[in-house]
C-alpha positions as CSV (number, residue, x, y, z in Angstrom):
1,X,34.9,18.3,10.7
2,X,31.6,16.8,10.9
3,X,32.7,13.8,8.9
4,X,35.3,13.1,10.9
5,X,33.7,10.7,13.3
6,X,32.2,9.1,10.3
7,X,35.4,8.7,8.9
8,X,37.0,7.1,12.5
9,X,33.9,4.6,12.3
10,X,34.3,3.5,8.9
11,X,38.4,3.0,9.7
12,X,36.8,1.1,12.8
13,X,35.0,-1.4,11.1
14,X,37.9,-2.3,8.8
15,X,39.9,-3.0,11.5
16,X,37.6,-5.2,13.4
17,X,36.9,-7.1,10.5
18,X,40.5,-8.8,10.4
19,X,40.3,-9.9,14.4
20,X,36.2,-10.6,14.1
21,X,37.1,-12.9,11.6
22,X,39.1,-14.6,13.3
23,X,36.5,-14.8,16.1
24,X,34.3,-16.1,13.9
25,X,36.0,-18.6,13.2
26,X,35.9,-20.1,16.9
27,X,32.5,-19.4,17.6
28,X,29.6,-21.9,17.4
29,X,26.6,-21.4,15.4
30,X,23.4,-20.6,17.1
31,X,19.3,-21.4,16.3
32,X,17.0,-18.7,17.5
33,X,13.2,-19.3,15.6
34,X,14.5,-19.3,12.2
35,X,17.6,-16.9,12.9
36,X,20.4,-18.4,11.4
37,X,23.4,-17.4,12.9
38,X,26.0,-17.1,10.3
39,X,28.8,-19.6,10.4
40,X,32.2,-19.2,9.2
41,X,33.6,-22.4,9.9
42,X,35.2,-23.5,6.5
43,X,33.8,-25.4,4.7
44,X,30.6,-25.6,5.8
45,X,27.2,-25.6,3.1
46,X,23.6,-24.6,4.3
47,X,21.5,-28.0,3.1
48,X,18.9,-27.3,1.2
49,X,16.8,-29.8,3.9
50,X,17.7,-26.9,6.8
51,X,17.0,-24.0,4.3
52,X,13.8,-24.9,4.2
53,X,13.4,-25.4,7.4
54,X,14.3,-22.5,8.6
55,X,12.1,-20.6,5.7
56,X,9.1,-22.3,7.6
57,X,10.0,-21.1,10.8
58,X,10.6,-17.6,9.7
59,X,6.9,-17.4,7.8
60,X,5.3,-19.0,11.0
61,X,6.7,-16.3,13.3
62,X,5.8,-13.7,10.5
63,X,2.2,-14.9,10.2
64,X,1.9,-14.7,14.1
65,X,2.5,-10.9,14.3
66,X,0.4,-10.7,11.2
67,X,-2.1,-12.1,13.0
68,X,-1.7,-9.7,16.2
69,X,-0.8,-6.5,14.6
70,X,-4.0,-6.6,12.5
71,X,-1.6,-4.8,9.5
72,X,-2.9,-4.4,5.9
73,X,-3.7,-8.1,4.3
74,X,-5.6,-6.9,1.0
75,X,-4.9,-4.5,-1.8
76,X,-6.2,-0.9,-2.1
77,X,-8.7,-0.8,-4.3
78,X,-9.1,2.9,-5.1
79,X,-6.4,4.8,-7.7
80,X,-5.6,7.1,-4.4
81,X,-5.6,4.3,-2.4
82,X,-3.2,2.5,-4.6
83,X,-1.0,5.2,-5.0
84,X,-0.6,4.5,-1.1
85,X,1.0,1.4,-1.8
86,X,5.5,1.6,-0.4
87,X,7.5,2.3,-4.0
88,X,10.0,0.1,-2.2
89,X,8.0,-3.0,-3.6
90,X,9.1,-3.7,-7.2
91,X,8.6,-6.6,-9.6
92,X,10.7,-8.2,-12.0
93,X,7.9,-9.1,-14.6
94,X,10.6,-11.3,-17.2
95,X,12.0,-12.8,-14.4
96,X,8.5,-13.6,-12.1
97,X,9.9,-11.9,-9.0
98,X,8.4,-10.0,-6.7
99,X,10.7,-8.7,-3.7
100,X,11.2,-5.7,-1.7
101,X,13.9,-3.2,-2.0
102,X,15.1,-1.8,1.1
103,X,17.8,0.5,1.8
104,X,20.7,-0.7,4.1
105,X,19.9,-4.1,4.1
106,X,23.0,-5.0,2.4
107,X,21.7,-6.4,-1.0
108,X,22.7,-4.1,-3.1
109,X,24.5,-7.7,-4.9
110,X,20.8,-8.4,-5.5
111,X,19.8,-6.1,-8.6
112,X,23.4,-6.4,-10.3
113,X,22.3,-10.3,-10.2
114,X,18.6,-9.6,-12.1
115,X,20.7,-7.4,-14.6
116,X,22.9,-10.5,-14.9
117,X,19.9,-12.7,-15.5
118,X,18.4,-10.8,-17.8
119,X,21.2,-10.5,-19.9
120,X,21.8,-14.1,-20.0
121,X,18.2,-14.5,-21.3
122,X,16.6,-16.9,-18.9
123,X,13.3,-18.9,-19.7
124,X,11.4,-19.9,-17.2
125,X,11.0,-24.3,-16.8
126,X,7.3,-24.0,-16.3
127,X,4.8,-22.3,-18.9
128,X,2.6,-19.9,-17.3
129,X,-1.0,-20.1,-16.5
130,X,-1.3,-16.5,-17.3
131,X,-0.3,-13.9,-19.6
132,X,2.8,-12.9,-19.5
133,X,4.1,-9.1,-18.8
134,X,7.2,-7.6,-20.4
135,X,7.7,-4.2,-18.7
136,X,10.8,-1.6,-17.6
137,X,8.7,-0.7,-15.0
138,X,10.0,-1.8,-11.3
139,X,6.9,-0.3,-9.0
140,X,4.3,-2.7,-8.2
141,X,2.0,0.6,-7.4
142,X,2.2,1.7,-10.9
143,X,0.3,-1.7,-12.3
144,X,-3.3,-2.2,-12.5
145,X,-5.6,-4.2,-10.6
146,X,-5.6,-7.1,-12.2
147,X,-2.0,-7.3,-12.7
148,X,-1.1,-6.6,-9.1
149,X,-2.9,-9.7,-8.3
150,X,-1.5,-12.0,-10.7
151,X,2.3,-10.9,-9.2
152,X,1.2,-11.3,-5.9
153,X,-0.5,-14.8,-6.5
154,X,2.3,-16.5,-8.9
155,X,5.4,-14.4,-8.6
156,X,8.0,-15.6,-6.8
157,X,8.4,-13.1,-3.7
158,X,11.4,-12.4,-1.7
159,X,12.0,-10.9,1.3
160,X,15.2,-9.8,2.5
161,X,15.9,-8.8,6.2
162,X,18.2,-7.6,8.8
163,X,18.4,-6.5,12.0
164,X,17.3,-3.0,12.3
165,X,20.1,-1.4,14.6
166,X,22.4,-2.8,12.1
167,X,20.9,-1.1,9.4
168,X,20.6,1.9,11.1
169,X,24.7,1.8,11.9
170,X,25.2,1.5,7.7
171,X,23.3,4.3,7.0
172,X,24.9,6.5,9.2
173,X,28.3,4.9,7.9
174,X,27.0,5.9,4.4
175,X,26.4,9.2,5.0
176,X,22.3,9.1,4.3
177,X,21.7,12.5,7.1
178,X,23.6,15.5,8.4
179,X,24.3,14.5,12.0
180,X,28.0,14.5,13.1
181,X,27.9,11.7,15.8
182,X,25.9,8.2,15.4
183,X,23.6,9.8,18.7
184,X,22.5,12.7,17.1
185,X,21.8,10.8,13.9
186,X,19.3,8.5,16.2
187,X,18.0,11.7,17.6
188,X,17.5,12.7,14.3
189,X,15.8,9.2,13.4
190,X,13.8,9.5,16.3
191,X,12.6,13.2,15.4
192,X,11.7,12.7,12.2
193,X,8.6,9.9,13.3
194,X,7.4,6.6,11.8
195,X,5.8,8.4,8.7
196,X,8.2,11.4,8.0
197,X,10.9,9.4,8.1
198,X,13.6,8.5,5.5
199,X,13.2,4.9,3.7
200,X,16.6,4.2,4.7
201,X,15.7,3.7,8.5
202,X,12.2,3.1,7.9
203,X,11.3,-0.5,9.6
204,X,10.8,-3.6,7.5
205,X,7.0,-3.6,8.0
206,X,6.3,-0.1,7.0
207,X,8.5,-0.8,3.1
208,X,7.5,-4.6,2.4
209,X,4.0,-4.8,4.0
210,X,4.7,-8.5,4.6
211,X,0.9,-8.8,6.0
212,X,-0.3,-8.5,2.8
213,X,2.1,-9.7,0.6
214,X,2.6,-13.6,1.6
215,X,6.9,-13.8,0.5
216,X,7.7,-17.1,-0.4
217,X,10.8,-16.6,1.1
218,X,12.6,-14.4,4.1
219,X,16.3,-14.1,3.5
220,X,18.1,-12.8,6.2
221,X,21.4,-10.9,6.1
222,X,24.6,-13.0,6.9
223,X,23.9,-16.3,5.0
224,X,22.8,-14.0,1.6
225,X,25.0,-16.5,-0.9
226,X,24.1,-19.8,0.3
227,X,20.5,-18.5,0.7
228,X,19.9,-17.2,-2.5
229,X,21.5,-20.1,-4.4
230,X,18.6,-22.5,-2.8
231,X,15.9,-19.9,-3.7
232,X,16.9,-19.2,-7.5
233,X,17.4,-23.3,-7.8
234,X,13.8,-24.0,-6.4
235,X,12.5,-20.8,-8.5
236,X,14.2,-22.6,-11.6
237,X,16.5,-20.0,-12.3
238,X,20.5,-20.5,-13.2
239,X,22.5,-19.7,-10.0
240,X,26.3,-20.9,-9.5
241,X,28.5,-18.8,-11.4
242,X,25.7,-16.2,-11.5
243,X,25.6,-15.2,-8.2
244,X,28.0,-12.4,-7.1
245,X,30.2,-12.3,-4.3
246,X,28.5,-11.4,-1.0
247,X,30.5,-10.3,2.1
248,X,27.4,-10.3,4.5
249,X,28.8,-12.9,6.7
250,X,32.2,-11.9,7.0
251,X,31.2,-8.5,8.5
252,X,28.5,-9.9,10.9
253,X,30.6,-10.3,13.9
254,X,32.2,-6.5,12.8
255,X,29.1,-4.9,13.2
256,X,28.2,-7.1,16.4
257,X,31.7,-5.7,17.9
258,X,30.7,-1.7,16.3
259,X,27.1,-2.3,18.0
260,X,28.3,-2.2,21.1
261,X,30.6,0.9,20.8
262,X,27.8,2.5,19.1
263,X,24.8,1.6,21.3
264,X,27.2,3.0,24.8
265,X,26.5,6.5,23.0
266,X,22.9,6.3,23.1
267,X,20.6,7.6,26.3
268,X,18.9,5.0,28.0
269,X,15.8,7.4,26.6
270,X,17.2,7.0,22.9
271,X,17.3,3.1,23.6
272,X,13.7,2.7,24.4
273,X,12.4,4.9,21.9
274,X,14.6,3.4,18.8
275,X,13.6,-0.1,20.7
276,X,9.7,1.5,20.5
277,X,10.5,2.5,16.8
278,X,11.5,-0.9,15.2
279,X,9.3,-2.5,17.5
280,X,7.2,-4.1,14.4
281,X,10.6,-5.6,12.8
282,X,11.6,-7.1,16.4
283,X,8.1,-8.9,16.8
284,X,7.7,-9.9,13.0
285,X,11.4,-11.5,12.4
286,X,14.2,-13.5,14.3
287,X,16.0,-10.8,15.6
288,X,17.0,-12.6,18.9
289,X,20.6,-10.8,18.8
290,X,19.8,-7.6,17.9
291,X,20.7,-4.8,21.0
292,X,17.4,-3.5,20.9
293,X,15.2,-6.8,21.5
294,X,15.5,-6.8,24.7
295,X,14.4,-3.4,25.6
296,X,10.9,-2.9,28.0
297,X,9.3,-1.3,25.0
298,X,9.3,-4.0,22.3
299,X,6.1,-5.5,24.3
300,X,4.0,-3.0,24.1
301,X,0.7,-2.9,21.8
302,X,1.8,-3.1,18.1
303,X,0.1,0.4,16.6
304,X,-1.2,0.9,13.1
């Protein structure tokens, strides 16, 4: 019976993706410091010129809560210390890419489109300055010093993002935790702490470090196609027919609509403390939407 709920959700969000749709549709897009707001009109392309753009504002806000938070901005030095480093940060070492893998954030598209580019045997326009590496392994943690470095200097390093009560609604959809209803899943969230906590509602800051790893680029959930195609282009990697169908943008306004349903069940306790909990995501990224920015809690003192 405890699935049931689960089950009523998921049947939920089908449904409101046919009608949110066609709200979409109507609905004008909107800037908010580098937050694109998805657009469904038809036809219309992200420019490369307004890509860029908005990458610039994204990495200025990011480098402001760097700045403020005082977070981690060099490597461990020490094995143990090293060892200390999130196994959600993995490299690519054929491909040149570093990027962060983080649970819920939709992207799953992402590694079926590295296996695709690896198949297809891509070599990279531009000789490196460097010696190459050529390893299965995925965990930056798990390479020496002097290779950490090298990634983290010429590797091209992605970012992706999304807002955190979102993320928190899909993996309660998926099933990641024993709770029966989405409010004592949060309770649950909440229990657990910052550093007992699952990865798959950990915030952004604690998996990607993004103090200390400078990304190259912040891609944002609900413009993941368009997005991507610009940063594989500049990175001089094949895109086009490469790049796998993503449905991020059609189920933006669905999980807008499920937000609020979800967020009525919460205690006006549970929506400060989740607000206090992903307060590092809400201050480092554009999350001008999300139902918990605007909660008293997101301005107090960023903790280490």
């Amino acid at each position: 019976m405890r699935f049931l709920p689960r089950l009523g959700l998921s049947a939920a969000l089908a449904l409101a993706a046919f009608f949110g749709w066609r709200l979409l549709l109507q609905s004008p897009a909107r800037r908010h410091g580098g937050d694109l707001a998805p657009r469904a009109e038809e036809g219309f392309t992200l420019t490369l010129d307004t890509f860029l753009h908005v990458q610039q504002l994204r990495k200025r806000r990011l480098r402001a809560f760097c700045s403020r938070a005082g977070k981690v901005t060099a490597l461990p030095s020490s094995q143990d210390e090293r060892a200390s480093l999130p196994p959600s940060l993995r490299v690519n070492t054929k491909l040149d890419l570093l990027y962060c893998q983080v649970p819920s954030a939709g992207v799953e598209e992402w590694h079926q489109l590295l296996e695709k580019l690896e198949e297809e045997n891509v070599t990279l326009p531009v000789p490196l300055p460097y010696r190459q590496l050529h390893s299965k392994e995925t965990r930056l943690s798990k390479f020496n010093q002097t290779e950490r470095k090298a990634m983290l200097k010429s590797y091209t390093k992605v970012l992706f993002v999304r807002d955190p009560f979102h993320r928190l609604i899909a993996t309660f959809l998926q099933g990641m935790g024993i709770s029966p209803s989405f409010s004592s899943f949060v309770q649950e969230v909440l229990d657990s702490g910052m550093h007992n906590g699952s990865a798959a509602w950990k915030p952004l800051v604690s998996l990607c470090w993004p103090c200390l790893v400078q990304y190259d680029y912040v891609v944002m959930f609900g413009f993941l196609r368009q997005e991507l195609g610009h940063l594989l282009h500049r990175a001089g990697l094949p895109a086009g027919s490469l790049l796998p169908e993503l449905t991020d943008s059609q189920v933006q306004w669905t999980y807008r609509w499920l937000s609020e349903q979800m967020f009525s069940e919460l205690s006006a306790q549970q929506k400060r403390r989740l607000s206090h909990f992903y307060r590092w995501d809400l201050a480092a990224f554009p999350f001008s939407s999300s139902f918990l920015s605007d909660r008293p809690s997101t301005t107090e003192t960023w903790q280490k």
